[in-house]
N, C-alpha and C positions, 0 to 999 in steps of 0.2 A: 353534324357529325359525319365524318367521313370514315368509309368504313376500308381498310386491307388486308382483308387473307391471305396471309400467305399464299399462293399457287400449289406448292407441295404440300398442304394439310392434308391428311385422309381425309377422305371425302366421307366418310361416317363421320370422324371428331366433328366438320365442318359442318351437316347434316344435324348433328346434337345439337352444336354451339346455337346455328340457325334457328333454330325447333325452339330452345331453352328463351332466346332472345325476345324470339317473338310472343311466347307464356309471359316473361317477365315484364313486356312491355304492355299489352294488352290487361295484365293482372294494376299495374301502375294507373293504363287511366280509368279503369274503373275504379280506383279510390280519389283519380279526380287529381293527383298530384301529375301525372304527366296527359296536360290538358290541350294539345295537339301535337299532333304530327304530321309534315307532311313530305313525300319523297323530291328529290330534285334531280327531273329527267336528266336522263342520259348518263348518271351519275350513278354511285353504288355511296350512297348520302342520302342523310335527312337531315330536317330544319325541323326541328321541335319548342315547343313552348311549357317548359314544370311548371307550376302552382304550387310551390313548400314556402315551409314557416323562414327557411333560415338554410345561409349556406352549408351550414352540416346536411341541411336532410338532401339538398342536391348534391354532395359531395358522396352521400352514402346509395341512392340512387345510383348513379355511372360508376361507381367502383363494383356495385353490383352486378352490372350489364355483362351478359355471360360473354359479350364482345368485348371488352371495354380493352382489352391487353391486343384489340387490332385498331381501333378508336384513334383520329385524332380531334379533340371535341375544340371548339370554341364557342367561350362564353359570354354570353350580352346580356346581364342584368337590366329589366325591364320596368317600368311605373307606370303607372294608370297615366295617360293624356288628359288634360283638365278639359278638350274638346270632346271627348268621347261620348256618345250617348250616356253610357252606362255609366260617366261619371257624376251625373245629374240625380 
């Protein structure tokens, strides 16, 4: 996800948006549906990895994201490797 704010946002709405983003992201992986994240230097982006049932509940997820109307996301539908430990 790559994130752009406007430059002219008030800096309170931006400060909100911020604040709200980070409650709703952090409330997400404690249920375990958004089950990493991680920043990518140098960058105002992350590389994240959901855990949901079905593409409504990650469609309902990012419309949610109090960013998501600065967001440009892409998406990589992922499956277990049949080499992985944890597929054993």
């Amino acid at each position: 996800m790559n994130v752009t704010i406007p430059p002219g946002l008030d800096p309170g709405v931006r400060a909100d948006l911020v604040a709200r983003e980070k409650e709703y992201c952090r409330d997400l992986q404690r249920s375990g549906e958004w089950a990493h994240i991680w920043r990518c230097a140098g960058q105002y982006a992350n590389l994240s990895v959901f855990d949901v049932a079905d593409n409504e509940a990650l469609h309902r997820i990012l419309w949610n994201l109090p960013l998501f109307p600065y967001l440009s996301v892409e998406i990589t539908p992922l499956a277990q490797h049949p080499s992985d430990l944890a597929a054993d």
